[in-house]
N, C-alpha and C positions, 0 to 999 in steps of 0.2 A: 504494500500500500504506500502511495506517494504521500511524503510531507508536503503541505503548499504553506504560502506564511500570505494569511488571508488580509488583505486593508479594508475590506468593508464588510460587514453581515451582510449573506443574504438566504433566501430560503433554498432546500434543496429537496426534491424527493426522493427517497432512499430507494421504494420502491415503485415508484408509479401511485402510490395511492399515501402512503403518507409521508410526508410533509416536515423537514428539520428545517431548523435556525442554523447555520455554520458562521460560529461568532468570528470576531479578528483575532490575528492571530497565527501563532505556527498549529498547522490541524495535521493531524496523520486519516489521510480520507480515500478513496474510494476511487479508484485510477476514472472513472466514470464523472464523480465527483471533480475531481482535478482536472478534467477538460474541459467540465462547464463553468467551473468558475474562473482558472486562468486565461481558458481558448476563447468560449462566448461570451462569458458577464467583464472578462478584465480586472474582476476585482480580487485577485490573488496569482501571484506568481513562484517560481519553484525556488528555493533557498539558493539552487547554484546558477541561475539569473542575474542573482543581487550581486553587486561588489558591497565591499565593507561600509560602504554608506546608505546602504539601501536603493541603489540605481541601478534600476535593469539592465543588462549587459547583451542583449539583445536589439538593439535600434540600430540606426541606421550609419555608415560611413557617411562624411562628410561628402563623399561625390555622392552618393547614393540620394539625400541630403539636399545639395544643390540642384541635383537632377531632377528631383520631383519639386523643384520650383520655388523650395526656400532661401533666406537669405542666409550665407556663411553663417555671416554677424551674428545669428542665434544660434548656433552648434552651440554644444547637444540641445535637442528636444527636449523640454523639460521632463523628469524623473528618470532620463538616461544616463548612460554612461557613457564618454566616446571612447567609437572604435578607432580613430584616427589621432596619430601624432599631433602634438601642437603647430610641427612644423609644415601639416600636408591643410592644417586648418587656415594658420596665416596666409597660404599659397592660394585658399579659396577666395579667404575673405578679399585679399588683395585683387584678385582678379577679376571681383565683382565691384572693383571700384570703378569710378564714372571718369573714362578717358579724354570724353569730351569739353573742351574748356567754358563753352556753352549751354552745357546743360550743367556744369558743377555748382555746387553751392556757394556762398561768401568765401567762406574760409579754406574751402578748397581751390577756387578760383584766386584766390590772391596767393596761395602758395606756388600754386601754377605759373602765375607771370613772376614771383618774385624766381621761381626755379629757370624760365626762360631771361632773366634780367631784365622784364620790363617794368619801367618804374609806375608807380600808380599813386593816387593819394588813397593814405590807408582809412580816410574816412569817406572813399568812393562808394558809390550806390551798386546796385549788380545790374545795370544798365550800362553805367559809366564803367566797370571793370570788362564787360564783356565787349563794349564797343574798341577795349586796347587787344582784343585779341587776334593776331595776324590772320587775314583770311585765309591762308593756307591751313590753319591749325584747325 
């Protein structure tokens, strides 16, 4: 019989007809049991899931991650664990920065021209920083 370590009560039928509580908790339950409540309801997973802080070990790599359309910026998914280096995460997040000197923000757009040497005043509007942007760029 599988251990699951339960985070929410919910009801279970043992056999078709009646009817338990399965409280929070480490439960030793009913391999049957353990697929309904970790596979369908979600509200309990298997002890060797967790890392030592209680985060699934189970989600997604960070390509996996950006692939299905999220921002790096939030790796991990909250109550996971990453599967991916720090190092393969900065390589995400960096990647999904905005290239364009026209769509970038204030503060990104003044890093920009101050990295190409163009001079701007730094209390310019994002009008006046993007009209210094060479049209090539």
């Amino acid at each position: 019989m599988p251990i699951i370590l339960v985070k929410k009560p919910f009801p279970f039928a043992v056999d078709g007809n009646q009817v338990i509580e399965i409280p929070a908790g480490e439960q030793d339950v009913s391999e049957r049991c353990a697929l309904v409540a970790v596979e369908h309801l979600g509200v309990a997973s298997y002890p060797s899931q967790l890392d030592t802080n209680g985060l699934r070990l189970d989600g997604p790599t960070i390509a996996e991650f950006v692939a299905a359309g999220y921002l790096a910026a939030s790796y991990p998914p909250e109550g996971y664990a990453s599967r991916s280096s720090q190092e393969e995460v900065d390589m995400a997040i960096e990647a999904q920065k905005e290239t364009d000197p026209l769509k970038m923000k204030v503060p990104d757009l003044k890093a920009w021209l101050a990295g190409k040497g163009i001079e701007f005043d730094p209390t310019a509007n994002k009008e006046a920083l993007q009209a210094l942007v060479p049209k090539g760029d």
